[in-house]
C-alpha positions as YAML, in Angstrom:
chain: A
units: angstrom
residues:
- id: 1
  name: UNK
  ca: [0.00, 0.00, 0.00]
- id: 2
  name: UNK
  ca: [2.96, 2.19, 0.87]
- id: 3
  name: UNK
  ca: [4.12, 1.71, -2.59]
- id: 4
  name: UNK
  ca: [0.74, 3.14, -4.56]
- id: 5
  name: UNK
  ca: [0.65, 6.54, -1.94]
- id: 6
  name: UNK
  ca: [4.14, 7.12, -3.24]
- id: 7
  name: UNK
  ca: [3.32, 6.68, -6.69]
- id: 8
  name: UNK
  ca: [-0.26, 8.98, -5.87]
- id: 9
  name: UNK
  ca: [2.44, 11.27, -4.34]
- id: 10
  name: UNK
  ca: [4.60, 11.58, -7.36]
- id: 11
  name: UNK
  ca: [1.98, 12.11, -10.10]
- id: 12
  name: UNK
  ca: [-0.40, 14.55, -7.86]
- id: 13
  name: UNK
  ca: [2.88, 16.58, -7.30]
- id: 14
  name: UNK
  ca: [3.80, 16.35, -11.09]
- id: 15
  name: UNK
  ca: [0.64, 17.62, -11.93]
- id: 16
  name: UNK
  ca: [0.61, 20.26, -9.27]
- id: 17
  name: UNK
  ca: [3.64, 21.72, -10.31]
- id: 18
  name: UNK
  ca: [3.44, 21.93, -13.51]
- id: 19
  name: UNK
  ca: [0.21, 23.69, -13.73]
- id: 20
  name: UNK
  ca: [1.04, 26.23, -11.12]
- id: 21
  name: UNK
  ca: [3.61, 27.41, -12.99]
- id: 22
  name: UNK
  ca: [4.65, 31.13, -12.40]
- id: 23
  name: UNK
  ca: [3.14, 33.58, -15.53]
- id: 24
  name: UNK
  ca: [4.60, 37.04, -15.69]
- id: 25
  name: UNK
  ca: [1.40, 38.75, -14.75]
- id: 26
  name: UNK
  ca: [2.20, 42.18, -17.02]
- id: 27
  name: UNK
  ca: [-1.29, 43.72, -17.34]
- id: 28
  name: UNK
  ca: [-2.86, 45.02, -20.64]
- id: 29
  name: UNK
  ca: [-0.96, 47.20, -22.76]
- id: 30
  name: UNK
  ca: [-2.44, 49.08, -24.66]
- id: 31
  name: UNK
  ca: [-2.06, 50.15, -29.13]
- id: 32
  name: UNK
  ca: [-1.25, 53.57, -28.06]
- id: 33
  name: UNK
  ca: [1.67, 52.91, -26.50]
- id: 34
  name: UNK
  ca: [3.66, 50.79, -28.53]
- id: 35
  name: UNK
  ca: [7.17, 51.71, -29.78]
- id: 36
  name: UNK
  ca: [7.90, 51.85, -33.57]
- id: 37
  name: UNK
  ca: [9.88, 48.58, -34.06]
- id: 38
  name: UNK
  ca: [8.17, 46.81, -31.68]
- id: 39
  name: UNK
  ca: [7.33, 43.14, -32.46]
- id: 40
  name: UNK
  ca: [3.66, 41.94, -32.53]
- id: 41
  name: UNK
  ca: [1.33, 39.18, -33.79]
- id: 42
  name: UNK
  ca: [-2.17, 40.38, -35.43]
- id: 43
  name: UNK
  ca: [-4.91, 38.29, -36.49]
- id: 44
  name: UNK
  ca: [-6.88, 40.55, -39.19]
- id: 45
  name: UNK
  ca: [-9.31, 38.37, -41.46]
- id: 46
  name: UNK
  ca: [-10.94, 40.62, -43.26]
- id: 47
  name: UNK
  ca: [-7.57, 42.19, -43.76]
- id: 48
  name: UNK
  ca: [-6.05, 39.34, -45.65]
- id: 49
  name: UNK
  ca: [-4.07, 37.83, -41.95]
- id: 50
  name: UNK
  ca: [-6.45, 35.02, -40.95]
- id: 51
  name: UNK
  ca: [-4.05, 33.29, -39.09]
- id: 52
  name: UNK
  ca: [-1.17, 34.55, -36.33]
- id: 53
  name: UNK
  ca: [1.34, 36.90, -38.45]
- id: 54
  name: UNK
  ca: [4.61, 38.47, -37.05]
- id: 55
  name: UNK
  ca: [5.05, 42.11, -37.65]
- id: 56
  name: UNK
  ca: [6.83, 45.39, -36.53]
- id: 57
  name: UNK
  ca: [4.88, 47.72, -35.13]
- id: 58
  name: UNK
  ca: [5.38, 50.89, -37.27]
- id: 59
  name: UNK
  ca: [2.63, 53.04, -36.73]
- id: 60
  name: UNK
  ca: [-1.09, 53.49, -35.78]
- id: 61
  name: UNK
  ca: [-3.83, 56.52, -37.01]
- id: 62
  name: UNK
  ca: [-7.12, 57.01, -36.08]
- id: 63
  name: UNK
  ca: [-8.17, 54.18, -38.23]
- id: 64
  name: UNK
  ca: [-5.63, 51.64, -39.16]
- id: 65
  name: UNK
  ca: [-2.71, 50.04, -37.73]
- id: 66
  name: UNK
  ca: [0.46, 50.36, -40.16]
- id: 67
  name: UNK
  ca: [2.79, 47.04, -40.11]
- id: 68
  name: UNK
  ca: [6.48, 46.66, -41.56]
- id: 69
  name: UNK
  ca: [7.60, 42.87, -42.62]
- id: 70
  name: UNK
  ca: [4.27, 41.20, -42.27]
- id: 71
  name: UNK
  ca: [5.74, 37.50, -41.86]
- id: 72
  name: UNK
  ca: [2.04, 35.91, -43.39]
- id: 73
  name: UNK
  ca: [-0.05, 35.71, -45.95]
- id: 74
  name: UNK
  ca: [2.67, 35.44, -49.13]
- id: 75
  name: UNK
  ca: [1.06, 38.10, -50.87]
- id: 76
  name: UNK
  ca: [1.79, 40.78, -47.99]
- id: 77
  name: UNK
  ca: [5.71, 40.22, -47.65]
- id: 78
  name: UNK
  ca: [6.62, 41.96, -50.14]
- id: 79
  name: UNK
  ca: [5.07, 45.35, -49.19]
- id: 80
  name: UNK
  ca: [7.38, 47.74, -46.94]
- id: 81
  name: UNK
  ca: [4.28, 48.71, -45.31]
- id: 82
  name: UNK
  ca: [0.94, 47.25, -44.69]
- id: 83
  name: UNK
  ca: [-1.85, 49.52, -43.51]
- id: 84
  name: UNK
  ca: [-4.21, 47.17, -41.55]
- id: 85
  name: UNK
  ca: [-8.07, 48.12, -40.39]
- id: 86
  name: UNK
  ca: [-8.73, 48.52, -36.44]
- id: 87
  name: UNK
  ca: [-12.10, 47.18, -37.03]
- id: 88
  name: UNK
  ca: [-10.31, 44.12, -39.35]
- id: 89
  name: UNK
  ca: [-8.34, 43.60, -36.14]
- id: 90
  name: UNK
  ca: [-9.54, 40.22, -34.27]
- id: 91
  name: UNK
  ca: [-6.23, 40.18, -32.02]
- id: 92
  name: UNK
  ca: [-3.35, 41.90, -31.80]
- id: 93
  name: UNK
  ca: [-0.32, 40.62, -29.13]
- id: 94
  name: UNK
  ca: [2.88, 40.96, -28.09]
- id: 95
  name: UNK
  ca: [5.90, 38.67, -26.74]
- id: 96
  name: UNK
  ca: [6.05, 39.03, -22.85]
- id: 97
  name: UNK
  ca: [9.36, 39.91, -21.97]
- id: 98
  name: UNK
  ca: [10.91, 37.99, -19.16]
- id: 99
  name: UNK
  ca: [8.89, 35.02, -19.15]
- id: 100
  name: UNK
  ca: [9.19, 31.10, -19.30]
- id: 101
  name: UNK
  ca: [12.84, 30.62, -20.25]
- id: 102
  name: UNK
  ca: [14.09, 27.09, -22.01]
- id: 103
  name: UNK
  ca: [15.15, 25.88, -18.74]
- id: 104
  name: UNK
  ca: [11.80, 26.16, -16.87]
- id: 105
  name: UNK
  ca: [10.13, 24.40, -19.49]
- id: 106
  name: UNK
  ca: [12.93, 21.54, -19.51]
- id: 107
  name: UNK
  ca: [11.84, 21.37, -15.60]
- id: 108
  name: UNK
  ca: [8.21, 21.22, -15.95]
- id: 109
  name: UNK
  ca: [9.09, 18.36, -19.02]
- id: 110
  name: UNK
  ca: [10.96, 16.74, -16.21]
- id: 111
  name: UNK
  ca: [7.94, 17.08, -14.52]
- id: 112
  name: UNK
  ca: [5.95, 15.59, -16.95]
- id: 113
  name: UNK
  ca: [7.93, 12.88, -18.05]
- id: 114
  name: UNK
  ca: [8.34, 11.17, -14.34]
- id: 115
  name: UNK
  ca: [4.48, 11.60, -13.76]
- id: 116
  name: UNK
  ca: [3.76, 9.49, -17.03]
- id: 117
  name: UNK
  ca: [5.87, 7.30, -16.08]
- id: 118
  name: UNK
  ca: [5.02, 7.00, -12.97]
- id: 119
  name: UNK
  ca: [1.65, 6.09, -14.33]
- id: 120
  name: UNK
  ca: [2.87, 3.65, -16.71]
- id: 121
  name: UNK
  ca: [5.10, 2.08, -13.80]
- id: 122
  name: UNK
  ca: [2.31, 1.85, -11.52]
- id: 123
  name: UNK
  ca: [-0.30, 0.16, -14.12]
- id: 124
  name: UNK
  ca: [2.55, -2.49, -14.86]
- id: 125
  name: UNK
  ca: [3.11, -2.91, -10.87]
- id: 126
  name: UNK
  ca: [-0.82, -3.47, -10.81]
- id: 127
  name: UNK
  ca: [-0.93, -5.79, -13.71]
- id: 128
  name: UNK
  ca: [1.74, -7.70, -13.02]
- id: 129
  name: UNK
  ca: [0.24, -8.39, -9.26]
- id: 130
  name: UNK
  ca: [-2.42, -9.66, -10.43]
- id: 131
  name: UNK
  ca: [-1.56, -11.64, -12.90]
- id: 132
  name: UNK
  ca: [1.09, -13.54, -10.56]
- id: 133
  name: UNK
  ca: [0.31, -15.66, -7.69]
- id: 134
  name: UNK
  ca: [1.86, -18.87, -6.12]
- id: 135
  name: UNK
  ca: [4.53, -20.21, -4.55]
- id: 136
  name: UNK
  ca: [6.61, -20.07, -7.35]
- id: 137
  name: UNK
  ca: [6.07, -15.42, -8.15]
- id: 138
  name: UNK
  ca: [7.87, -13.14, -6.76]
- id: 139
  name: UNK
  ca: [5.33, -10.78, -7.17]
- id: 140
  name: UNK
  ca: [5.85, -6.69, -7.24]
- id: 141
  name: UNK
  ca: [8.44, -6.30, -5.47]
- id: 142
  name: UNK
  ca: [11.12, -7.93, -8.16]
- id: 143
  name: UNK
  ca: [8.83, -5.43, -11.00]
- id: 144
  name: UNK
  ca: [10.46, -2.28, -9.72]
- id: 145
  name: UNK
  ca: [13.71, -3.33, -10.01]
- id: 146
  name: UNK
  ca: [13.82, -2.79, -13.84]
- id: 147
  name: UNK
  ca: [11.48, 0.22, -13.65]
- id: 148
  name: UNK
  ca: [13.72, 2.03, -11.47]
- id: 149
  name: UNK
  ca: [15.89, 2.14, -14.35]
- id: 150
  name: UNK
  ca: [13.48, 3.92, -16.21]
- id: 151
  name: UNK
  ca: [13.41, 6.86, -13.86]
- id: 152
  name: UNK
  ca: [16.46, 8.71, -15.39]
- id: 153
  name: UNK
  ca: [15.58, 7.92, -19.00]
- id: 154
  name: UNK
  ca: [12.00, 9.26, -18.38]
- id: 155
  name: UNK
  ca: [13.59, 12.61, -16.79]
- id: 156
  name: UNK
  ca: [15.67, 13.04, -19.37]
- id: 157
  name: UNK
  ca: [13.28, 12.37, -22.50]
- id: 158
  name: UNK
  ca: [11.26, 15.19, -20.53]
- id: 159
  name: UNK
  ca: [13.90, 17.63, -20.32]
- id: 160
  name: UNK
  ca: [14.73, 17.42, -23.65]
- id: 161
  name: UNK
  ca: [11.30, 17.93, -25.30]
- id: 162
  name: UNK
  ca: [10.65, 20.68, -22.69]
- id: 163
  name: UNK
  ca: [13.86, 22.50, -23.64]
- id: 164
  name: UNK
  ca: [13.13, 21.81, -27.55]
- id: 165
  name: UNK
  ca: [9.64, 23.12, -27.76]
- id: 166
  name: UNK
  ca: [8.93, 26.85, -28.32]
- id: 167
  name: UNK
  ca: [8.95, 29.51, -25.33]
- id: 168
  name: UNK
  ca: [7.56, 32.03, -27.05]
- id: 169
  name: UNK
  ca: [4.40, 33.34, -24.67]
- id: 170
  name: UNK
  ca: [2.36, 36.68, -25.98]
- id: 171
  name: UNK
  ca: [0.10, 38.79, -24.33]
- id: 172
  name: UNK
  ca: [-2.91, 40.71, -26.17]
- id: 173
  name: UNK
  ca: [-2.85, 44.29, -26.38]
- id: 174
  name: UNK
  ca: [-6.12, 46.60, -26.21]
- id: 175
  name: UNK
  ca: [-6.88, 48.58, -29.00]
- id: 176
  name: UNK
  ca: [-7.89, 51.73, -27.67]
- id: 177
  name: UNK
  ca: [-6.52, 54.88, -27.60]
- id: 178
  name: UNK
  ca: [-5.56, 56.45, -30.85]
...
């Protein structure tokens, strides 16, 4: 029994942990007060940008938000400068500075990868308990000797994919103000 409030430990921890993750709480921002040359990501539909597109911030009138090097659709790349509607504009965001790093996803992928296995140990543990009886099985305790093994591989295999993935975390901006 001692053995499943450990595992229950591990993966409720796990869990825990990695969903309580620290956000940079930054607040709205709002169009107005953007810097020329400032990165962004705008979602305009009915301005050509239905998806997520990377842009520099150039400028912003009354009515329409002026982009430089509009990463999507193919057809707006090669303009200089792309005037964009306000009212076109579904969501406009910018990267949060100071954020997640590489390293703190690598930990929570740490995280991750021991709770799964965990898991996975603790449904073979199961199975393999009650599949075996007699004089002649050893019974659970001889299954975690290879699964201990598995501990560092599982860490590791977490830690990489955390540190691989993307870290790039935006925030959306309000678009009032002039």
């Amino acid at each position: 029994m001692t053995i499943r409030r450990y595992l229950a430990t591990i993966v409720i921890g796990a869990a825990m942990i990695s969903f309580l993750q620290r956000h940079v709480a930054l607040g709205q921002t709002r169009l107005s007060e953007l810097q020329r040359g400032a990165r962004i990501r705008v979602v305009a539909p009915a301005a050509g940008v239905p998806w997520p597109a990377r842009a520099l911030f150039d400028s912003a009138g009354t009515d329409s938000v002026y982009l430089r090097e509009l990463s999507d659709p193919p057809a707006l790349r090669a303009a200089s400068r792309v005037a964009v509607a306000r009212a076109s504009i579904r969501r406009l965001e910018v990267p949060i500075i100071g954020g997640r790093s590489r390293w703190d996803h690598a930990r929570a992928g740490t995280l991750w990868g021991l709770g799964i296995y965990a898991v996975a140990a603790a449904a073979y543990v199961v199975r393999e308990r009650s599949t075996c009886s007699g004089p002649d099985c050893f019974g659970e305790g001889f299954a975690w000797v290879g699964l201990v093994n598995g501990i560092p591989v599982a860490a590791g295999t977490g830690a990489t994919v955390g540190f691989l993935l993307p870290v790039k975390e935006w925030r959306r901006l309000s678009l009032s103000g002039p």
